[in-house]
C-alpha positions in Angstrom: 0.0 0.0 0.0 1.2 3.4 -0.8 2.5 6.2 1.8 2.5 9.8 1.3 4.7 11.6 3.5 5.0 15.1 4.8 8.3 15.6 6.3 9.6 18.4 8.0 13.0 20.2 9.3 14.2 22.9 11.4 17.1 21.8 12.9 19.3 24.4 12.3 19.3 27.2 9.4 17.3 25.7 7.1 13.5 25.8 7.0 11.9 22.9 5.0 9.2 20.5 4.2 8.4 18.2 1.3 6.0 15.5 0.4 7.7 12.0 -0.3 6.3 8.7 -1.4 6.8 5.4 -0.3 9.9 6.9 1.5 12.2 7.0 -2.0 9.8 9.1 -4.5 10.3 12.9 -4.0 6.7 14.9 -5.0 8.2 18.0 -3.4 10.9 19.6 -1.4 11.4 22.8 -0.7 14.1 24.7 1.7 14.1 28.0 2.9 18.1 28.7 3.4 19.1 31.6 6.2 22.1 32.2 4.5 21.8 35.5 4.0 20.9 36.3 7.9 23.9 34.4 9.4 26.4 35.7 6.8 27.2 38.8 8.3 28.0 37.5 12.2 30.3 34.3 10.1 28.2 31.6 11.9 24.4 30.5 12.6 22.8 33.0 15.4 20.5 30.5 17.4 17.8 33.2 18.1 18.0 34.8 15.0 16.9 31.1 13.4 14.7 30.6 15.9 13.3 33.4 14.6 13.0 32.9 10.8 12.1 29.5 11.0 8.9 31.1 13.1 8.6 33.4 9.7 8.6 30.7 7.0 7.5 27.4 8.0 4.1 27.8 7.3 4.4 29.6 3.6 7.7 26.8 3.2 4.8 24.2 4.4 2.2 25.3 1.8 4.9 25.7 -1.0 5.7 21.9 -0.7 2.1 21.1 -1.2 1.5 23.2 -3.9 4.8 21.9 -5.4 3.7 18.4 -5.3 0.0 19.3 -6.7 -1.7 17.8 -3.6 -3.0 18.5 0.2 -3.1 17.2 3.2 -6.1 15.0 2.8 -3.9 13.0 0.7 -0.9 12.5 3.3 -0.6 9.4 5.3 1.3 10.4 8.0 4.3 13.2 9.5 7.6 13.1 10.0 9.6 16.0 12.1 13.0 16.3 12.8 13.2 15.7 16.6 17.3 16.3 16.9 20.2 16.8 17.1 20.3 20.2 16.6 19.5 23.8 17.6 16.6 23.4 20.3 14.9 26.6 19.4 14.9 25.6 15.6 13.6 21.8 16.5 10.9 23.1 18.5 9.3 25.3 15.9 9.2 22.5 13.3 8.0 20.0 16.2 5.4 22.3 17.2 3.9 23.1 13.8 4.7 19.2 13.3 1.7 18.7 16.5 -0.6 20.7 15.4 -0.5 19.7 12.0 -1.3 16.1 13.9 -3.8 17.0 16.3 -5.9 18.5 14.0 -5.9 16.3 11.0 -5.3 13.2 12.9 -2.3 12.2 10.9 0.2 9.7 12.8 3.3 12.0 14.2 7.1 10.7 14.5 10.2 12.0 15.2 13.1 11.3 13.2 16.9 11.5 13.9 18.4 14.4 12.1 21.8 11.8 11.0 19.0 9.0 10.0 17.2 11.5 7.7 21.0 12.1 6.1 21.4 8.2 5.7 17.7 7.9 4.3 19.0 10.5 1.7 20.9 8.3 -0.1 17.8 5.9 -1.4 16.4 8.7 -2.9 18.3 8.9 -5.6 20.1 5.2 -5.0 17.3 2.4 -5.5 19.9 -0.2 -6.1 21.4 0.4 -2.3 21.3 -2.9 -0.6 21.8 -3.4 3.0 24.1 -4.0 4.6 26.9 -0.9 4.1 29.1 1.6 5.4 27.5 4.9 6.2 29.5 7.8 6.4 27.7 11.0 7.7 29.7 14.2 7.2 28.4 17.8 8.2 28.6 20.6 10.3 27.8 18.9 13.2 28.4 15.3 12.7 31.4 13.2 11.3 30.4 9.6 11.8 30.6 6.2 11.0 28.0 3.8 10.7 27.3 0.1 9.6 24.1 0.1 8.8 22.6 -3.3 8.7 18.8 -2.9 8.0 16.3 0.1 8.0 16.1 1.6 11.5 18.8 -0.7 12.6 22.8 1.3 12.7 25.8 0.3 14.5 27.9 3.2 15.2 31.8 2.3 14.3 33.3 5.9 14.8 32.6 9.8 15.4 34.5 13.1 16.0 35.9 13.4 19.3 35.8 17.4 19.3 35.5 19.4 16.5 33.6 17.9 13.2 34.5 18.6 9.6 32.0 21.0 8.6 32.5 23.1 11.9 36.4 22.6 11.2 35.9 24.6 7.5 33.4 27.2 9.3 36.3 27.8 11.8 39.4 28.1 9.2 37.2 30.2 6.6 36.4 32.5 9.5 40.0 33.0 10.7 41.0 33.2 7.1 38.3 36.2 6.6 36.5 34.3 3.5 32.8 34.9 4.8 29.9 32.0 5.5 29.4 29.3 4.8 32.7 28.6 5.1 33.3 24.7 3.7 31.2 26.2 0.2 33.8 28.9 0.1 36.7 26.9 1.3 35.7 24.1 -1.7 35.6 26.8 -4.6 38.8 28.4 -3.9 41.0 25.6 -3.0 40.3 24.6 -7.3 43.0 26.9 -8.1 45.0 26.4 -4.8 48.5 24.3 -4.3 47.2 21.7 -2.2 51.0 20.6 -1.0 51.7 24.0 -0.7 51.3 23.5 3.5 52.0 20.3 5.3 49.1 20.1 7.7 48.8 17.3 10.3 46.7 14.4 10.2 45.2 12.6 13.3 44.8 8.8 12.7 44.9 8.1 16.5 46.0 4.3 16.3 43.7 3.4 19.5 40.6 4.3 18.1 41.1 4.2 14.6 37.6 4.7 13.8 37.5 7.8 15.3 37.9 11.4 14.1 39.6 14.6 15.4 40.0 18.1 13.5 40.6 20.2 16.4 44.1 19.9 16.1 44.1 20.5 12.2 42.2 23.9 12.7 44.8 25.2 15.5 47.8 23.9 13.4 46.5 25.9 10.4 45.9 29.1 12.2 49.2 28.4 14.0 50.9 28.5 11.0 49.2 31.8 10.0 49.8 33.4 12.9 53.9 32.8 12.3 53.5 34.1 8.9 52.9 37.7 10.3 52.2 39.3 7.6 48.7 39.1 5.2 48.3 36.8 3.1 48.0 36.7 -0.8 45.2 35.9 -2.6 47.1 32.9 -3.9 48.5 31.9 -0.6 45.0 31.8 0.8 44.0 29.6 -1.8 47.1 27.3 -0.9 46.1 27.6 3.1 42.7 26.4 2.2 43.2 23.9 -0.3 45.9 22.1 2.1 43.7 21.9 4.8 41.1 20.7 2.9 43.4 18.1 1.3 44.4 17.1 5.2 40.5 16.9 6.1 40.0 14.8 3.2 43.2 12.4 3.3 41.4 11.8 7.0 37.6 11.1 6.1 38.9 8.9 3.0 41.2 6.3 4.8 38.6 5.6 7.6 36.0 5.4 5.7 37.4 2.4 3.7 39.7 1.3 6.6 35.7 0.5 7.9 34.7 -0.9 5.3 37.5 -3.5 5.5 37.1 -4.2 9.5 33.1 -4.6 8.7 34.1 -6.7 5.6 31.6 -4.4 3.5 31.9 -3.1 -0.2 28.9 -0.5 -0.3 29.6 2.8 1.3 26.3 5.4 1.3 28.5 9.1 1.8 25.4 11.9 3.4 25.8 15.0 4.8 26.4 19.1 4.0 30.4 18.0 3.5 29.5 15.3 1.4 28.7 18.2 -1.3 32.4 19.1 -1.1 34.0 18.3 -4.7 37.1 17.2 -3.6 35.9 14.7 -1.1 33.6 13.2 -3.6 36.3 13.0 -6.2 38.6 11.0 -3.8 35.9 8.5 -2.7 35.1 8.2 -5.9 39.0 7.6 -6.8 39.4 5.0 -4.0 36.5 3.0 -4.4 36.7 2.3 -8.0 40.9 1.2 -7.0 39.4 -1.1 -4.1 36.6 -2.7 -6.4 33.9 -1.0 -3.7 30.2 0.5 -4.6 29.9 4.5 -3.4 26.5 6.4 -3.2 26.4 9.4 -2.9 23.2 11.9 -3.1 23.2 15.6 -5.5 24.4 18.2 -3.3 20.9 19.1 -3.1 20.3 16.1 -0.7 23.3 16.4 0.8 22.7 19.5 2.9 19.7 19.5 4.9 16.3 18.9 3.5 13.0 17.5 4.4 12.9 15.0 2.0 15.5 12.8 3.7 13.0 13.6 7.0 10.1 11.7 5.2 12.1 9.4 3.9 13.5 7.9 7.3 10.1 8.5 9.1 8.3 6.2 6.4 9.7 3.6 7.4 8.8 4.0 11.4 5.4 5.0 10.4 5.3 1.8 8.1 6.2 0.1 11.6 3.5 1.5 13.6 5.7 4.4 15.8 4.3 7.1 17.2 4.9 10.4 18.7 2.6 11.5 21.5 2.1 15.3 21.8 4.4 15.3 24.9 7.6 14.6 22.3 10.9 17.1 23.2 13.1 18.2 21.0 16.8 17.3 21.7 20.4 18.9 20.8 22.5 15.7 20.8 22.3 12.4 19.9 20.7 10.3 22.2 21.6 6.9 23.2 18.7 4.9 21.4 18.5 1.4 20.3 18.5 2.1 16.4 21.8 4.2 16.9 23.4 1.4 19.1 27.2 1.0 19.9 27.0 -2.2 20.9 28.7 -5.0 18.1 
């Protein structure tokens, strides 16, 4: 039987909604992006998205149903971004997510911001077969994931401070080149000397599995800080294309070192880094040497969206889950079953 999905997400600075169906067919999606209102303080204001997530969900919400030539009478069921993420953001989309509920009726869930990122990758993948290797790679998040069935993820690795895309926010800032920071970062480091600095790279032998960019971000501003003097156009490009090359020497080698522990040849790649071209191009690079299967969404799925939302709810609502009108928003990822640690 066929499921029509309205998903929704506010985690962070980007309002959105769309109608999927069957959890893989996209009949809309729309996204409001606050670029323009976080540009000029170099980072995401929390109240200030609070804010304009208060100002467009509803016209973002009607714009997904007129997008997809249909209404809510013909939607099965919601899903809302519960967390991680900004509280004040969740909370508007979970609140418009109730009402929406309560006064149509429709079953409610809550879905995992990193499981709507993984549930990107079928749509545009239908031949993705479990099990695989999930790598999710964003502002936020850098993590590693064998994911063995739908709802069910073992968690092989994460970032133990910083995270890659918060890692590129912090270098573009220091480096004056604006937000967002990794989109700026990836267009100039094209025509940037990517050997030109020798940046470290943290393997950390006792968790292997594990990430760490902390150290990569205070060597690189360590380094300019010695220079002490500004930098050239073409020198910046060299800065930000060798730490980009060090990020992504970092992200590549676990990701298949994983796929060898897990004895795996699928990797699904998700996230707002996972747009980055030179990331994609080295993936892309290693897994056709290995032999290995890579699947990766358009950069459109990538960042964050409400498709992937109603893609991952589908399958809970398909299940039978619900969300009573008591359901919280949370800011970090929680320790439950489907995101289990546990071999």
């Amino acid at each position: 039987m066929s499921m029509i999905v309205l998903g929704i997400e506010s985690s962070c600075d980007e309002t959105a909604a769309a109608i999927v169906k069957d959890g893989r067919i996209i009949l809309s999606n729309v996204v409001n992006s606050q670029e323009d209102v976080h540009k000029k303080y170099g980072g995401v204001v929390p109240e200030l998205a609070s804010r304009s997530h208060v100002e467009n969900i509803i016209p973002v919400i009607n714009a997904a149903f007129d997008e997809a030539h249909c209404s809510l009478e013909d939607v099965d069921g919601i899903a809302v971004t519960q967390g991680p993420g900004l509280v004040g953001s969740l909370l508007i989309g979970i609140s418009v997510a109730k009402s929406i509920a309560y006064v149509s009726g429709l079953p409610l869930v809550g879905v995992n911001h990193v499981e709507g990122h993984i549930a990107a990758v079928f749509l545009e993948h239908d031949d993705l077969t479990y099990p695989f290797v999930a790598l999710v790679v964003s502002g936020g998040h850098t993590s590693l994931f064998e994911v063995r069935n739908p709802g069910e993820y073992l968690l092989l690795g994460q970032t133990l401070d910083d995270a890659a895309g918060e890692a590129f926010d912090k270098v573009a800032k220091f480096l004056n080149l604006g937000y967002p920071g990794g989109i700026i970062i990836d267009q100039i480091s094209k025509s940037g000397n990517k050997q030109a600095f020798s940046f470290p790279r943290a393997w950390m032998k006792d968790r292997p599995l594990d990430f760490s960019f902390s150290g990569l971000k205070t060597a690189v501003i360590t380094t300019l800080k010695k220079i002490k003097r500004d930098l050239t156009a073409a020198e910046i490009n060299d800065v930000a294309a060798s730490f980009q090359e060090a990020v992504v020497d970092v992200i590549v080698k676990k990701v298949f070192l994983a796929t060898e522990e897990r004895k795996l040849n699928k990797i699904a790649v998700a996230g707002g880094v996972a747009s980055n071209n030179r990331l994609r191009e080295k993936l892309r690079e290693e897994a056709k040497k290995r032999g290995d299967l890579l699947y990766i969404p358009s950069p459109s799925l990538c960042t964050d969206n409400a498709a992937m939302i109603a893609a991952a709810g589908t399958h809970y609502l398909e299940k039978g889950v619900r969300a009573g009108m008591d359901m919280d928003a949370y800011s970090r990822m929680p320790s439950i079953p489907s995101f289990s640690t546990m071999a």
